[in-house]
C-alpha positions as CSV (number, residue, x, y, z in Angstrom):
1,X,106.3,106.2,86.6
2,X,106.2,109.9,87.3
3,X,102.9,111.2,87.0
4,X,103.4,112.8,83.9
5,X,106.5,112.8,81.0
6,X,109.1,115.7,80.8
7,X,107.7,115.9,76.9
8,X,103.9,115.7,77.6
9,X,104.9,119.1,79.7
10,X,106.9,120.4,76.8
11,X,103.5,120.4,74.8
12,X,102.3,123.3,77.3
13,X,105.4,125.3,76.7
14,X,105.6,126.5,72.8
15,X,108.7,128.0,73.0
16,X,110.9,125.0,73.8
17,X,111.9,123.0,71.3
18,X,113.9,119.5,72.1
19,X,115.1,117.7,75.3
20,X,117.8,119.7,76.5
21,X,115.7,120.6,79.7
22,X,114.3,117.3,80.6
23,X,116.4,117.4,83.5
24,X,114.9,120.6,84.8
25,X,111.1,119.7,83.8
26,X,111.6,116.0,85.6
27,X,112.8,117.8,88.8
28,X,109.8,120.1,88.5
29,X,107.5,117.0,87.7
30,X,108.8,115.6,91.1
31,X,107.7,118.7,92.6
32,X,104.4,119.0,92.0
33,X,103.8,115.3,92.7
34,X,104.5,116.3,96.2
35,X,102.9,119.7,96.4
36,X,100.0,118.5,94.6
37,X,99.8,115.2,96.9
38,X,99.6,117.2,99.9
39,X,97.1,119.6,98.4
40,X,95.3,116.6,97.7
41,X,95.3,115.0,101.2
42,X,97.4,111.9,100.7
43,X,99.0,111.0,104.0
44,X,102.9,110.1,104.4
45,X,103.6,106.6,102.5
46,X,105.3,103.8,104.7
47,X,108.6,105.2,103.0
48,X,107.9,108.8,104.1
49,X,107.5,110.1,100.9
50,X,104.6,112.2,100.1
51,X,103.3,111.4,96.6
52,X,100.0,111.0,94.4
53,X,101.5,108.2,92.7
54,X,100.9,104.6,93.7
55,X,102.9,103.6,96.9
56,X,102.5,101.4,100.4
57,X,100.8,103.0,103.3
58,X,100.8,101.6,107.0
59,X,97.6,102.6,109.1
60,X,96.7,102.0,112.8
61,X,93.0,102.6,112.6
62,X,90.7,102.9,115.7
63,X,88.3,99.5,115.2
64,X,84.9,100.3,114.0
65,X,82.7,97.4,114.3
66,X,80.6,96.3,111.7
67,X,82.1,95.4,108.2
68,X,83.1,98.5,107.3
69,X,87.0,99.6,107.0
70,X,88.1,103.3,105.8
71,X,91.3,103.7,104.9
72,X,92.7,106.9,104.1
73,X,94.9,107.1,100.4
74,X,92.4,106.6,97.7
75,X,92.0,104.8,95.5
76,X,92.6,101.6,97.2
77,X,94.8,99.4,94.6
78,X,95.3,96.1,97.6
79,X,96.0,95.1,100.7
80,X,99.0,93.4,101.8
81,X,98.2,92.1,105.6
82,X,94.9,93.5,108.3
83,X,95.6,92.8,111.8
84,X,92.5,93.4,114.4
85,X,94.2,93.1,117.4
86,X,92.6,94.2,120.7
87,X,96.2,93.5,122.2
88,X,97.8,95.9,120.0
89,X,100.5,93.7,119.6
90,X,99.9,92.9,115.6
91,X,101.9,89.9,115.3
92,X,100.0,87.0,116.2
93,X,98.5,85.2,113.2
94,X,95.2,84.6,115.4
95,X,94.8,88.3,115.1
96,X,95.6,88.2,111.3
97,X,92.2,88.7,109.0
98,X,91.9,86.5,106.1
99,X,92.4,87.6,102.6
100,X,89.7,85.4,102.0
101,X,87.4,87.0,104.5
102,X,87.1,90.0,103.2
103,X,86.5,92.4,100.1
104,X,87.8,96.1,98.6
105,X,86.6,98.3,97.0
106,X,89.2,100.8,95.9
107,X,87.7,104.0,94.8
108,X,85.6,104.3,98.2
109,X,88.7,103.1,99.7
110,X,86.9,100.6,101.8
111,X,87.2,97.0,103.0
112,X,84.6,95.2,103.5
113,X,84.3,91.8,105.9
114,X,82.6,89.3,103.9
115,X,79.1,87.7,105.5
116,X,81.2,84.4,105.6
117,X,84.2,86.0,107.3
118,X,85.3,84.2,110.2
119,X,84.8,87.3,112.3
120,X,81.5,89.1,111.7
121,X,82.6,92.1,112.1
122,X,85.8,94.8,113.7
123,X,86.9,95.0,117.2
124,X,86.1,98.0,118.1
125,X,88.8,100.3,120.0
126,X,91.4,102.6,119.9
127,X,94.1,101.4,117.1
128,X,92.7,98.1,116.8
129,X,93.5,98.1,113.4
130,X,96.5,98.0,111.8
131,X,96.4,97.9,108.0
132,X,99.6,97.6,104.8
133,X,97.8,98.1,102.1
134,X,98.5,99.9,98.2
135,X,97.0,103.6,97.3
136,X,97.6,105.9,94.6
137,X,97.6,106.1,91.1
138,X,99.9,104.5,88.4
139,X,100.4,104.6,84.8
140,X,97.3,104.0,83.2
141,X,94.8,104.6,86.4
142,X,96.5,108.4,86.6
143,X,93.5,110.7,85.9
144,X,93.8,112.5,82.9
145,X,92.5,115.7,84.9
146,X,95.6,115.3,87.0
147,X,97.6,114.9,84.3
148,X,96.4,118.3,82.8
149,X,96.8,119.9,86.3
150,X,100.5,118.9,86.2
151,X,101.2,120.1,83.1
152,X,100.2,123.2,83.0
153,X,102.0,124.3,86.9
154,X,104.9,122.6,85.3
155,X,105.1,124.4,82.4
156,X,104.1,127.5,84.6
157,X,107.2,127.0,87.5
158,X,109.7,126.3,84.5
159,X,108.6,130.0,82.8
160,X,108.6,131.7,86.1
161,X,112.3,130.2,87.6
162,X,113.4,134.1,87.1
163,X,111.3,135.2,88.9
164,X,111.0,133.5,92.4
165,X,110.7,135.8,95.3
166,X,109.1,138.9,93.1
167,X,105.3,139.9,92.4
168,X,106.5,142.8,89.8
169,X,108.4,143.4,87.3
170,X,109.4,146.9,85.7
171,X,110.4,147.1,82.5
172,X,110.8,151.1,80.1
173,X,108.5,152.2,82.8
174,X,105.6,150.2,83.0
175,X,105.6,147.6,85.9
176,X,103.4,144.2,85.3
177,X,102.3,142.2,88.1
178,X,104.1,138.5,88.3
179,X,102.0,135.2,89.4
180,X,103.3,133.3,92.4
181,X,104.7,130.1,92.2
182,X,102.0,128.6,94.3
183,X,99.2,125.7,92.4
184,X,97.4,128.0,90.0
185,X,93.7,128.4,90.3
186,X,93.0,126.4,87.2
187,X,95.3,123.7,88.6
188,X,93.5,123.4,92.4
189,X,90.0,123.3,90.5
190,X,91.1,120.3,88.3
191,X,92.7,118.6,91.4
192,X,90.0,119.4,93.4
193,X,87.5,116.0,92.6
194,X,90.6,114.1,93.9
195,X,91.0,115.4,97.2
196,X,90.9,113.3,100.1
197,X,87.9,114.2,102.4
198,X,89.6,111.9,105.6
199,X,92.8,113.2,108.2
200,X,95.4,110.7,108.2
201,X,96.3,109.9,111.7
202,X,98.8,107.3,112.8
């Protein structure tokens, strides 16, 4: 699900009327997903793809110790499989944490070894970790602020397609200064409670 609909955008533009450019808004949609996503701080998904929505990311996290784990999209929806492998090799099922043994908590984007985990806490060293987990937002969980943010650079790129690569425009002698096509101010201050504090390395 994209993270808003082609007609939730065409409530932000008053002067179109039916579906007819659906196409065009849903490519624009697509758009700022990625824009906004990187704007935001998400890292590449597994796939590549850069995106806000929900998706699978693949981490190789320097170990920590203790019981704490950051990972780096937020918020944390699961995880699929934890190796803490000091061998780096991250296919023995010795090396394999538990589902059981451990906890997450997805807005802080942390997973947490349980007190009864068979390890008591993470290796520590460089890219002990490597972590598949789920991130992002998805139907229902999408912010409503985000929402808002995309609708109105949507509706914002779709008015200003004529006028890509200008900052005037002259018209009977008077010449009126054009907005870029960059996020608007309005638009980074609303995504700006989402942002990702962390650097994604892997």
């Amino acid at each position: 699900m994209a993270v808003v609909t082609a007609s939730e955008v065409r409530e932000y533009i008053p002067t179109l009327s039916g579906s007819a450019d659906d196409s065009i808004l849903n490519t624009l949609i697509a758009r700022f997903d990625q824009v906004a996503a990187g704007y935001m701080g998400f890292p590449p998904q597994a796939s590549g793809a850069i995106s806000i929505e929900s998706g699978t990311y693949t981490e190789y996290l320097d170990g920590p110790g203790g019981r704490e784990l950051h990972v780096t999209a937020k918020p944390l929806v699961s995880v699929t499989s934890v190796y803490d492998d000091p061998d780096l090799d991250y296919t023995d099922s010795a090396d394999l944490i538990a589902a059981s043994d451990y906890s997450i908590y997805g807005l802080e984007g942390k997973v947490i070894l349980d007190y009864n985990a068979t390890d008591a806490s993470w290796s520590v060293g460089h890219r002990h970790i490597k972590i598949t987990y789920v991130a992002g937002y998805s139907g229902g969980t999408m912010p409503n602020a985000v929402k808002h943010a995309a609708c109105i650079q949507v509706a914002h790129w779709y008015q200003a397609r004529s006028h890509i690569g200008r900052t005037n425009l002259s018209s009977q002698g008077q010449t009126v200064a054009l907005k870029t096509l960059e996020l608007l101010p309005e638009v980074t201050m609303a995504l700006q409670p989402y942002r990702i504090a962390t650097v994604w390395v892997g």
